[in-house]
ZAGU-238351 format. One record per residue (C-alpha): residue number from 1; residue in three letters; chain; x, y, z. Coordinates in pm, whole numbers. Layout:
<nodes>
+-----+------+-------+--------+--------+--------+
!  nr ! rest ! kette !      X !      Y !      Z !
+-----+------+-------+--------+--------+--------+
! NUM !  ALA !     A !      X !      Y !      Z !
...
+-----+------+-------+--------+--------+--------+
</nodes>
This chain:
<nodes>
+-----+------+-------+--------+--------+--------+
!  nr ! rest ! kette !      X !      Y !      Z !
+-----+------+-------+--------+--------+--------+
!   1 !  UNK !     A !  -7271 !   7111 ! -11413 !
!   2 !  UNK !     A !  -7552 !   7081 ! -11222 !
!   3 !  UNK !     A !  -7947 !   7173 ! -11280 !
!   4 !  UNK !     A !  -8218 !   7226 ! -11034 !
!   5 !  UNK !     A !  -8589 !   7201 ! -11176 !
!   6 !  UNK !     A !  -8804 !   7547 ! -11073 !
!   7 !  UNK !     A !  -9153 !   7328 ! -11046 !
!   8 !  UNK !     A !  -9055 !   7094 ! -10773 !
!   9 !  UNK !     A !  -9398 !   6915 ! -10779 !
!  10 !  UNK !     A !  -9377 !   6846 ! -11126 !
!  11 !  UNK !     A !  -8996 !   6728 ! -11042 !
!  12 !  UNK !     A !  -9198 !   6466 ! -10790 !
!  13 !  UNK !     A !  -9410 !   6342 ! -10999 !
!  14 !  UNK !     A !  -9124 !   6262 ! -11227 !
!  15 !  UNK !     A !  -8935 !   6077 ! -10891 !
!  16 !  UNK !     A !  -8685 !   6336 ! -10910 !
!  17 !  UNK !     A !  -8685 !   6385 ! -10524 !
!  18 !  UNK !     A !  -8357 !   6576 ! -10497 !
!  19 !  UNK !     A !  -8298 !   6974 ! -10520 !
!  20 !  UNK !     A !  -7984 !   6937 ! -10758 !
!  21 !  UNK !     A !  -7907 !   6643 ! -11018 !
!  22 !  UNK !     A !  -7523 !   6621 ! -11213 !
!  23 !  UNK !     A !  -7568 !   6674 ! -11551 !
!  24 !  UNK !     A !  -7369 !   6393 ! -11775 !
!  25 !  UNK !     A !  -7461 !   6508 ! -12120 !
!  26 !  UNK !     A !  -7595 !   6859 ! -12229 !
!  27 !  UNK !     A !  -7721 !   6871 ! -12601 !
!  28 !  UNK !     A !  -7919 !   7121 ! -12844 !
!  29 !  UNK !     A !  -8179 !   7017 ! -13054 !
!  30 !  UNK !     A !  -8259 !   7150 ! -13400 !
!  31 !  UNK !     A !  -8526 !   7349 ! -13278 !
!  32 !  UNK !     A !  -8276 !   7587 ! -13040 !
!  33 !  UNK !     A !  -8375 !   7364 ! -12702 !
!  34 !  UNK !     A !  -8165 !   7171 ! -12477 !
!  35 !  UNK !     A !  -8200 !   6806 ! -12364 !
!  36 !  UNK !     A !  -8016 !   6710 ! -12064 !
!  37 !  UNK !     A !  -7874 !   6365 ! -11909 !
!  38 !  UNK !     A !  -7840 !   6318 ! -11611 !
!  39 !  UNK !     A !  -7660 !   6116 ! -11334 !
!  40 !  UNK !     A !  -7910 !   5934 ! -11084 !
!  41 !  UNK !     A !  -7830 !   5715 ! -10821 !
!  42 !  UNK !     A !  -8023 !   5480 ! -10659 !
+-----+------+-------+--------+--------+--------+
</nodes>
């Protein structure tokens, strides 16, 4: 699975530079959200 981030500046200001990251680990919280890990190389 893969996840692209809709605010891209916000995405470079987090160093995520890339359109599309690999998702490792997709999880739901208790409160209904999801949390995300994913695969960066460097």
């Amino acid at each position: 699975m893969k996840i692209r981030f809709k605010n891209r500046e916000q995405a470079a200001l987090s160093h995520f530079f890339k359109d599309e990251h690999k998702v490792v680990i997709k999880q739901m919280t208790l409160q209904g959200y999801y949390t995300y890990t994913l695969l960066m190389k460097t």
